[in-house]
N, C-alpha and C positions, 0 to 999 in steps of 0.2 A: 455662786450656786447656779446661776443662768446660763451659764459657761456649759458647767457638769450636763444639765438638764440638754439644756443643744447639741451637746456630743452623744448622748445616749439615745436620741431623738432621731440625729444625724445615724447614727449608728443603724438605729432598726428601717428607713427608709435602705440603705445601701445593702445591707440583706436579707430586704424582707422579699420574699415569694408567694409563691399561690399552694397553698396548703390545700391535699388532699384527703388527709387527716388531721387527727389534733399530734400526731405522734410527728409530723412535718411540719417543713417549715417554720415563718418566725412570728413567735406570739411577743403581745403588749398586752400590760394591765397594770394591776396595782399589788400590792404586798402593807400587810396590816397586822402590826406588829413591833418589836425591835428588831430592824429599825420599819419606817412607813415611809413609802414611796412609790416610784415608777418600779416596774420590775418587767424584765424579757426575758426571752426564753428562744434560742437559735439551736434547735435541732440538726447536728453534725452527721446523724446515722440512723440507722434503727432504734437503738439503744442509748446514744449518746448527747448530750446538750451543752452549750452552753448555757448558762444560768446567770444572771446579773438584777444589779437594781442601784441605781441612786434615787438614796432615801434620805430620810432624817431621823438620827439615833434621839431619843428620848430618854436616855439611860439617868445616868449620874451626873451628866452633866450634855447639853442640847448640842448636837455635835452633826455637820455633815458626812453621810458616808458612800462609799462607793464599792460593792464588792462582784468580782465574776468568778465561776464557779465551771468546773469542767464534772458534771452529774452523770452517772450512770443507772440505767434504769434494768428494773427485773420484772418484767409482765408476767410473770405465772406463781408469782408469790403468793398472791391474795386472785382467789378466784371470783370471779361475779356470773351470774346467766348474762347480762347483757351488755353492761357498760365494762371496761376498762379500768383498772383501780394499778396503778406501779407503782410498784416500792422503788426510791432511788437514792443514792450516797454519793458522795464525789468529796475532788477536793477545791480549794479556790483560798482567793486573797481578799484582803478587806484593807481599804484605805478610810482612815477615819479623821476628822477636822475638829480635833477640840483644840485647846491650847497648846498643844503641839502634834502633829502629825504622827497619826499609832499606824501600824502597817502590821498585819498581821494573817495568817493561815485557816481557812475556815475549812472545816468538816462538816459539811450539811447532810440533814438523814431526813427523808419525810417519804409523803404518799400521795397519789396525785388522783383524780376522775376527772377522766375523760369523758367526756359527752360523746356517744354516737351521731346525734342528728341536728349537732351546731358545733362550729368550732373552738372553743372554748376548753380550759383545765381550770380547776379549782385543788387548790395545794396548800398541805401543810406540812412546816418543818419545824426544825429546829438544829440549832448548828453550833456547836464547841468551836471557839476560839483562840486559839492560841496566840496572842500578840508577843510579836519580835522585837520593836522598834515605836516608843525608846526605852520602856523596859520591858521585859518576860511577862507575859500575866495571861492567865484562863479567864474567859469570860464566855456568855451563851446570849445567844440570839435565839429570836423564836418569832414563826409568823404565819396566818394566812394569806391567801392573797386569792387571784382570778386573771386568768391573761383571755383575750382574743388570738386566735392565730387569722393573719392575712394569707 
Protein backbone atom coordinates (compact mmCIF):
# COMPACT_ATOMS: atom_id res chain seq x y z
CA UNK A 1 0.00 0.00 0.00
CA UNK A 2 3.01 2.50 0.50
CA UNK A 3 4.19 1.54 -2.72
CA UNK A 4 0.60 2.65 -4.36
CA UNK A 5 0.46 5.78 -2.16
CA UNK A 6 4.17 7.01 -3.47
CA UNK A 7 3.38 6.49 -6.95
CA UNK A 8 0.13 8.51 -6.87
CA UNK A 9 2.10 11.14 -4.83
CA UNK A 10 5.03 10.78 -7.27
CA UNK A 11 2.52 11.13 -9.94
CA UNK A 12 0.83 14.52 -8.83
CA UNK A 13 4.43 16.30 -8.06
CA UNK A 14 5.42 15.48 -12.01
CA UNK A 15 2.29 17.15 -13.28
CA UNK A 16 1.36 19.38 -11.11
CA UNK A 17 1.24 23.06 -12.37
CA UNK A 18 0.11 26.63 -11.44
CA UNK A 19 -3.64 26.74 -11.81
CA UNK A 20 -5.29 29.58 -13.09
CA UNK A 21 -8.52 28.27 -12.41
CA UNK A 22 -10.10 25.39 -10.75
CA UNK A 23 -11.02 24.12 -14.43
CA UNK A 24 -6.87 23.79 -14.77
CA UNK A 25 -4.29 22.37 -13.77
CA UNK A 26 -3.56 19.48 -11.08
CA UNK A 27 -5.68 19.10 -8.07
CA UNK A 28 -5.12 16.76 -4.67
CA UNK A 29 -7.63 15.93 -2.00
CA UNK A 30 -9.61 13.36 -0.58
CA UNK A 31 -12.59 11.19 -1.77
CA UNK A 32 -15.33 9.89 1.05
CA UNK A 33 -17.02 7.08 0.32
CA UNK A 34 -16.66 3.58 -1.51
CA UNK A 35 -14.01 3.51 -1.78
CA UNK A 36 -12.03 6.46 0.73
CA UNK A 37 -8.76 7.73 -0.18
CA UNK A 38 -6.37 10.21 -1.93
CA UNK A 39 -8.06 11.19 -5.08
CA UNK A 40 -6.60 13.82 -8.23
CA UNK A 41 -7.77 15.29 -10.64
CA UNK A 42 -5.22 16.33 -14.09
CA UNK A 43 -7.06 18.61 -16.24
CA UNK A 44 -6.15 17.58 -20.01
CA UNK A 45 -8.39 20.56 -21.79
CA UNK A 46 -11.15 22.62 -21.20
CA UNK A 47 -13.51 20.11 -20.80
CA UNK A 48 -11.52 16.97 -20.20
CA UNK A 49 -9.61 15.32 -16.95
CA UNK A 50 -8.14 12.80 -15.72
CA UNK A 51 -9.75 11.41 -12.71
CA UNK A 52 -8.03 9.00 -10.23
CA UNK A 53 -7.70 7.93 -6.46
CA UNK A 54 -5.89 5.23 -4.34
CA UNK A 55 -8.18 4.30 -1.79
CA UNK A 56 -9.52 1.86 0.37
CA UNK A 57 -12.65 -0.30 -0.69
CA UNK A 58 -14.89 -0.90 2.46
CA UNK A 59 -17.23 -3.07 0.63
CA UNK A 60 -17.88 -6.78 1.27
CA UNK A 61 -14.75 -7.39 2.00
CA UNK A 62 -11.53 -4.44 3.07
CA UNK A 63 -9.74 -4.46 -0.28
CA UNK A 64 -7.05 -1.89 -1.79
CA UNK A 65 -8.08 -0.04 -4.74
CA UNK A 66 -6.75 2.01 -7.51
CA UNK A 67 -8.94 3.55 -10.29
CA UNK A 68 -8.23 6.34 -13.25
CA UNK A 69 -10.85 7.62 -15.12
CA UNK A 70 -10.76 9.82 -18.46
CA UNK A 71 -14.12 12.40 -17.39
CA UNK A 72 -15.74 14.73 -19.64
CA UNK A 73 -17.37 17.69 -18.38
CA UNK A 74 -20.64 19.87 -19.56
CA UNK A 75 -20.50 23.51 -17.95
CA UNK A 76 -23.93 24.76 -19.05
CA UNK A 77 -26.09 22.05 -17.81
CA UNK A 78 -26.84 23.30 -14.59
CA UNK A 79 -26.81 27.02 -14.32
CA UNK A 80 -25.68 29.20 -11.31
CA UNK A 81 -25.36 33.43 -11.00
CA UNK A 82 -21.98 33.02 -9.74
CA UNK A 83 -20.14 29.75 -9.05
CA UNK A 84 -19.58 27.01 -11.56
CA UNK A 85 -21.55 23.75 -11.01
CA UNK A 86 -20.40 20.81 -14.20
CA UNK A 87 -22.07 17.88 -14.72
CA UNK A 88 -19.43 15.19 -15.95
CA UNK A 89 -19.31 11.33 -17.14
CA UNK A 90 -16.47 9.48 -18.52
CA UNK A 91 -14.92 6.16 -18.68
CA UNK A 92 -11.99 4.48 -16.70
CA UNK A 93 -10.55 1.15 -14.87
CA UNK A 94 -10.39 0.04 -11.46
CA UNK A 95 -7.74 -2.26 -10.02
CA UNK A 96 -8.98 -3.80 -6.94
CA UNK A 97 -6.85 -6.11 -4.03
CA UNK A 98 -8.89 -8.46 -2.33
CA UNK A 99 -8.04 -12.06 -2.48
CA UNK A 100 -7.66 -12.04 -5.85
CA UNK A 101 -7.05 -9.28 -8.16
CA UNK A 102 -10.67 -7.74 -9.89
CA UNK A 103 -9.87 -5.42 -12.80
CA UNK A 104 -12.70 -3.91 -13.99
CA UNK A 105 -14.45 -0.81 -16.27
CA UNK A 106 -15.85 2.22 -14.32
CA UNK A 107 -18.56 4.66 -15.55
CA UNK A 108 -18.51 7.64 -13.32
CA UNK A 109 -21.52 10.29 -13.40
CA UNK A 110 -21.36 13.19 -10.91
CA UNK A 111 -21.36 17.00 -10.40
CA UNK A 112 -18.70 19.27 -9.23
CA UNK A 113 -18.53 23.32 -7.56
CA UNK A 114 -16.08 25.07 -8.32
CA UNK A 115 -15.22 27.90 -6.22
CA UNK A 116 -14.46 31.37 -7.73
CA UNK A 117 -12.23 32.85 -5.25
CA UNK A 118 -10.04 29.74 -3.93
CA UNK A 119 -8.94 26.90 -5.82
CA UNK A 120 -10.63 24.14 -4.60
CA UNK A 121 -13.73 21.59 -6.25
CA UNK A 122 -16.07 19.65 -4.15
CA UNK A 123 -17.50 16.57 -5.99
CA UNK A 124 -20.04 14.03 -5.98
CA UNK A 125 -20.37 10.82 -7.82
CA UNK A 126 -21.27 7.65 -8.37
CA UNK A 127 -20.02 5.17 -10.79
CA UNK A 128 -21.35 1.62 -12.30
CA UNK A 129 -18.86 -1.01 -12.47
CA UNK A 130 -18.48 -3.52 -14.57
CA UNK A 131 -15.62 -6.06 -13.37
CA UNK A 132 -13.86 -8.40 -16.08
CA UNK A 133 -11.40 -10.23 -14.16
CA UNK A 134 -11.77 -12.97 -12.65
CA UNK A 135 -15.28 -13.10 -13.04
CA UNK A 136 -18.14 -10.66 -14.85
CA UNK A 137 -20.00 -8.83 -12.18
CA UNK A 138 -21.88 -5.17 -11.65
CA UNK A 139 -21.12 -3.44 -8.73
CA UNK A 140 -21.38 0.63 -7.71
CA UNK A 141 -19.18 2.97 -6.19
CA UNK A 142 -20.27 6.15 -4.85
CA UNK A 143 -18.55 9.27 -3.12
CA UNK A 144 -17.70 12.80 -2.07
CA UNK A 145 -14.74 14.17 -1.83
CA UNK A 146 -12.56 17.89 -2.16
CA UNK A 147 -9.39 18.48 -4.09
CA UNK A 148 -6.98 21.71 -3.93
CA UNK A 149 -5.71 22.61 -7.30
CA UNK A 150 -1.81 23.67 -7.24
Amino acid sequence: MKRAILTVVMFGILFCGTALAQSRGFGLGIILGEPTGISFKHWTGNNSALDGAAAWAFGRENAFQLHLDVIFHKFRLIKAERHVIPFYYGIGFRYKDEHTDRIGIRFPIGIMYLFDDVPVDIFLEIVPIFDLAPKTELSLNGGIGARYYF
